[in-house]
C-alpha positions in Angstrom: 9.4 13.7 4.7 8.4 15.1 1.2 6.7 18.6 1.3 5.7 21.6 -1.0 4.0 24.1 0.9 2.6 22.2 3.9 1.0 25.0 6.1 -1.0 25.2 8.2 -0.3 21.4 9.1 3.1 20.7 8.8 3.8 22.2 12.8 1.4 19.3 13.7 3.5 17.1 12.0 6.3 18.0 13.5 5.0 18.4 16.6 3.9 14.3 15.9 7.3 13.4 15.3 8.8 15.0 18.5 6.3 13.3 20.1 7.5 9.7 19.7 8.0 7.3 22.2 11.0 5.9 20.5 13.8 8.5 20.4 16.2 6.8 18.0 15.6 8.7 14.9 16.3 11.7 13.1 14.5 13.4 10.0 15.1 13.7 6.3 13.1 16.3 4.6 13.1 17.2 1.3 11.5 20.5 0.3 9.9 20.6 -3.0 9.8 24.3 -3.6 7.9 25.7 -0.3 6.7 30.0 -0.7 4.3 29.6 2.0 6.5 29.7 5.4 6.9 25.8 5.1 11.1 25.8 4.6 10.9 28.7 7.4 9.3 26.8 10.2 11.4 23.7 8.8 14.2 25.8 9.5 12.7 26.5 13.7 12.6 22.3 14.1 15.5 21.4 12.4 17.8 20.5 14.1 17.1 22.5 16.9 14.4 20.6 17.9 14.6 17.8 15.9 17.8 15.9 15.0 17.8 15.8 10.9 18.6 18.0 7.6 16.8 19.8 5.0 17.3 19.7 1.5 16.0 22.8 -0.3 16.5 24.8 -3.3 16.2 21.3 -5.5 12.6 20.8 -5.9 11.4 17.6 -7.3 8.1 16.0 -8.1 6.6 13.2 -5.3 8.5 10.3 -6.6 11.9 11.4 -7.2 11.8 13.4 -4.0 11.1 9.6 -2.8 13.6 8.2 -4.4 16.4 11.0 -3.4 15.6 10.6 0.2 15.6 6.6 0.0 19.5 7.2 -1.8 20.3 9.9 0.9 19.6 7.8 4.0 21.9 5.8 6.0 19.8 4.3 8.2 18.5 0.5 8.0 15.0 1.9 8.5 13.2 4.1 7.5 9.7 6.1 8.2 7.8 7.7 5.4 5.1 11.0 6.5 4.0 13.8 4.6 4.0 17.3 5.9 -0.2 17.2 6.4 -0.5 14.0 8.2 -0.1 12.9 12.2 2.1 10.5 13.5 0.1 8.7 16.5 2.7 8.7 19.6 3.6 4.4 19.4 4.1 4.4 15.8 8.5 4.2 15.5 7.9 2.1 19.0 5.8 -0.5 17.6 7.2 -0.8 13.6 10.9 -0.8 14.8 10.0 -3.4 17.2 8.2 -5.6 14.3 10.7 -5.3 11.5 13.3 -6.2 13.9 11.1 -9.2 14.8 10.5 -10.1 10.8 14.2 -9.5 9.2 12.3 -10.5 5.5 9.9 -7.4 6.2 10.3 -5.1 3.4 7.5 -2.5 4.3 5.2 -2.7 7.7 2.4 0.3 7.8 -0.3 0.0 10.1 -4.1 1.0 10.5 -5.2 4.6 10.0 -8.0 7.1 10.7 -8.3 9.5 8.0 -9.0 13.2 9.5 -10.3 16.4 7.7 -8.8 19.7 7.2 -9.8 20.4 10.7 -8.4 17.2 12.3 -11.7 15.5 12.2 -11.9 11.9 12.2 -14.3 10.6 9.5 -16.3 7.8 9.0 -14.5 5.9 5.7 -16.4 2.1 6.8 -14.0 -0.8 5.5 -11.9 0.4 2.5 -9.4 2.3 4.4 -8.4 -0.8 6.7 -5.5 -2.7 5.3 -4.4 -6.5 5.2 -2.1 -7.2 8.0 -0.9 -10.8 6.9 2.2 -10.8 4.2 0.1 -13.6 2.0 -3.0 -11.1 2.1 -1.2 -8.1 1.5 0.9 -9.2 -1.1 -2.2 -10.8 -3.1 -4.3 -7.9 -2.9 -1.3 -5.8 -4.0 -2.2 -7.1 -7.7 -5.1 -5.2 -7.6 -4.8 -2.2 -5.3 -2.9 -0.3 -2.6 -2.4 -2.1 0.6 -0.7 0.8 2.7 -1.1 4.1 3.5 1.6 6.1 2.1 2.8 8.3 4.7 2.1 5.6 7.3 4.7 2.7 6.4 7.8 2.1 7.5 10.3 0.2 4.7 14.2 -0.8 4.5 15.7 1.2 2.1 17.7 -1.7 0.6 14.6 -3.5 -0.2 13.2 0.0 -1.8 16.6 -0.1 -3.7 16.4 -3.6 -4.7 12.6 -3.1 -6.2 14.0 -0.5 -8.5 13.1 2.5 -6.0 10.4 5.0 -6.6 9.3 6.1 -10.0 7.9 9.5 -11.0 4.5 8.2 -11.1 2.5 10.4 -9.3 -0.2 10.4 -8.0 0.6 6.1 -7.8 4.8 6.4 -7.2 3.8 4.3 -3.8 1.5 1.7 -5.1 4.2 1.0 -8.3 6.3 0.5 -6.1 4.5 -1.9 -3.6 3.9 -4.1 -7.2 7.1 -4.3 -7.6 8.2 -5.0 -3.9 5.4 -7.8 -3.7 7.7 -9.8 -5.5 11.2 -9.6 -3.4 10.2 -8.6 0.0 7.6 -9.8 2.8 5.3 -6.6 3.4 2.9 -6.7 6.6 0.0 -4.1 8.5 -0.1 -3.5 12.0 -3.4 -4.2 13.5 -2.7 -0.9 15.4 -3.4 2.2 14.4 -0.5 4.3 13.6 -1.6 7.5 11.4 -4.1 10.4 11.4 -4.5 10.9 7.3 -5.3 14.1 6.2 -7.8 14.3 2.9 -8.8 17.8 2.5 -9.9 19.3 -1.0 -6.3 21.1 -1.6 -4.3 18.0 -1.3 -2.5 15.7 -4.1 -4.7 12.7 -2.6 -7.9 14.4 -1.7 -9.4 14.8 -4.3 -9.2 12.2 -6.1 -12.5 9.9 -5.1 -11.9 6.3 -8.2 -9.3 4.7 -7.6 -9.8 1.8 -10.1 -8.7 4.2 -12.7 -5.1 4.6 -11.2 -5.3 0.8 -10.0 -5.7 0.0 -14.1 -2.9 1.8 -14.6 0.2 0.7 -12.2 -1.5 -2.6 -13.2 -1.2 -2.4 -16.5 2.8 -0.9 -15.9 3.7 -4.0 -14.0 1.5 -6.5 -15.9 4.6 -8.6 -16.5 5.2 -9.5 -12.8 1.6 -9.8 -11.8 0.6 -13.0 -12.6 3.0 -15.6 -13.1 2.5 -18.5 -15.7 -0.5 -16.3 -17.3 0.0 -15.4 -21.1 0.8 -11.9 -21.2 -1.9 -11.1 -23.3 -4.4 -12.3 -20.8 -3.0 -10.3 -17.9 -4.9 -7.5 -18.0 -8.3 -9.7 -18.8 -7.7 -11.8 -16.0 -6.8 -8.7 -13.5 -10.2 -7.0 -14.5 -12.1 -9.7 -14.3 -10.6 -10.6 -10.7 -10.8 -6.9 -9.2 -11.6 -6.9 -5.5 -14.2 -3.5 -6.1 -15.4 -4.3 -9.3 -16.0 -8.3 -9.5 -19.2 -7.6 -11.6 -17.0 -7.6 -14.7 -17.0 -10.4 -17.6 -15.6 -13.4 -17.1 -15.0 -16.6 -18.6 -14.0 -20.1 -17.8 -10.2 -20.2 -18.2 -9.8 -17.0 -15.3 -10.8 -19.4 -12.7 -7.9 -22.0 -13.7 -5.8 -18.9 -14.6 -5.8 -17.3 -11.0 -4.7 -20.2 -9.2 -2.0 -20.8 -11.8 -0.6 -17.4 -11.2 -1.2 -18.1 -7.2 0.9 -21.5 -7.1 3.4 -20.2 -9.2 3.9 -16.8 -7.1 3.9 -18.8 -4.1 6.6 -20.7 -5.2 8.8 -18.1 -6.6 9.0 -16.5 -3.7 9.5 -19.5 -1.5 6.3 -20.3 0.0 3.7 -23.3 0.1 1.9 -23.4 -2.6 -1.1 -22.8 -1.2 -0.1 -19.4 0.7 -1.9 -17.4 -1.7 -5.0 -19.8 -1.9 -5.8 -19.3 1.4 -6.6 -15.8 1.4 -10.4 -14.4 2.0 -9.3 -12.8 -1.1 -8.1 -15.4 -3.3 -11.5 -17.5 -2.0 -13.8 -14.7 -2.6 -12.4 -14.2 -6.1 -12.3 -17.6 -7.1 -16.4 -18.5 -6.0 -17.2 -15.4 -7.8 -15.8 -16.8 -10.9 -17.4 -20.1 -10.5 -21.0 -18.6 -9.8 -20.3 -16.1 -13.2 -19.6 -19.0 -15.1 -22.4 -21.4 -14.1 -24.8 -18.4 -14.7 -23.5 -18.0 -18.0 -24.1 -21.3 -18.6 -26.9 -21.6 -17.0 -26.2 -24.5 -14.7 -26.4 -21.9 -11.0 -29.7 -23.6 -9.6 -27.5 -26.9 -10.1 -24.2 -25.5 -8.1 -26.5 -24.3 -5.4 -28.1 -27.2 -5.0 -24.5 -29.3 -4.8 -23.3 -25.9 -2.5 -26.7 -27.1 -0.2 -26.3 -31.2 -0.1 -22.0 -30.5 1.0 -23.2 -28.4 3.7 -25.9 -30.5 5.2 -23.5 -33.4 5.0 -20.7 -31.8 6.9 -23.6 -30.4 9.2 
């Protein structure tokens, strides 16, 4: 656990922790410079309450705090939270249980309700639920974050043999998740697993387009994105293919493009060479393309038409 000045919440958190139906663990927390009472009531849990250590008086920035803590531990697993959010009672139970099960499992998070300073649950609709399939997290991973930071639970070998985290912020997670798409299997729980706090004050909160930081890490790991594309195209073909923004331009060579860089990403990593192609995401990106071009060209009445006679026929 990372934390600069986490009160009021960080007792919750803890409280969260001490909670846990699996009692095999013990907690790593690295405080970032705490004046408010944080290190303090750190200092009441730990390791009275809870088994652990602080580390204080070397304050750090979000992703080399990461990184230290990753180094420090000497555990094969490890859980990432953040001194505002909730642990949910299962959560160690039901990802130690499932990286156990799936020994290539780099990362597993889980499903989350994001809360509000007072603990409210709000209403996000779909874009805070996650993938839970490797293929479908992986793909979406060129595009944007598949995990809820504080909710995921990794190996810290595979963290280490990604390159660990950067100093990034506020994207040190989703870098890294880029770069561990290509050397580790990373899965969701269908379960919930996390109360995520967004209030005004915090790092996160306030922060309401994401496609700008998306563009960014993208644009930082272009080079392992996708494979078998020219690197000058990368970037064109990523913008053109974005999940939340498939209104952009297109042209014809970003439909052969995008499965090119799916069969050849499947087969690096040692998968059928359709594993990619199967995605809703993959599908939805590639008839997107397809309708852009025939509208450009104005041949769309014609594809619908063909779209029509296919479906009667296997009707």
């Amino acid at each position: 656990m990372p934390v600069r000045n986490g009160m009021p919440y960080v007792a919750a958190t803890l409280e969260s922790i001490a909670a846990q139906t699996y009692p095999h663990y013990k907690i790593l927390v690295w405080d970032n410079g705490s004046t408010d009472g944080t290190l303090e009531l750190l200092h009441e849990w730990i390791p009275s309450r809870i088994p652990g250590r602080i580390v204080e008086d070397r304050p750090l920035r979000l992703g080399p705090a990461m990184a230290a803590l990753v180094e420090m531990a000497d555990t094969e697993l490890c859980a990432v939270i953040h001194g505002d959010d909730l642990n949910l009672p299962s959560r160690l139970e039901l990802q130690v249980a499932f990286m156990q099960s799936h020994p290539r499992a780099g990362v597993v998070g889980g499903q989350i309700d994001v809360i509000d300073e007072h603990g409210t649950v709000q209403d996000t609709g779909p874009f805070w639920k996650y993938e839970t399939d490797d293929a479908s997290v992986r793909w979406r991973l060129r595009w944007h974050a598949q995990f809820c930071h504080p909710g995921v639970m990794l190996r810290p070998e595979a963290v280490l043999q990604a390159g660990n985290y950067r100093d990034l912020q506020p994207f040190e997670d989703f870098d890294l998740w880029q770069r561990m798409a290509n050397t580790s299997e990373l899965w969701n729980l269908p379960e919930k697993v996390l109360q995520y706090r967004r209030t005004r004050t915090s790092s996160t909160g306030a922060i309401v387009e994401y496609l700008p930081l998306d563009r960014q890490a993208a644009s930082l790991n272009s080079g392992i994105l996708f494979p078998g594309v020219r690197k000058e195209r990368v970037m064109e073909l990523w913008e053109a293919t974005h999940p939340y923004n498939l209104e952009s331009p297109s042209k014809f060579r970003h439909i052969y493009e995008i499965e090119r860089a799916a069969v050849n990403l499947a087969r690096a990593l040692g998968k059928p060479t359709d594993y990619f192609l199967k995605t809703a995401l993959f599908l939805r990106q590639q008839d997107t393309l397809k309708k852009r071009f025939y509208a450009r060209v104005g041949l769309l009445p014609l594809s619908a038409l063909r779209q029509r006679i296919l479906h009667l026929r296997h009707n």
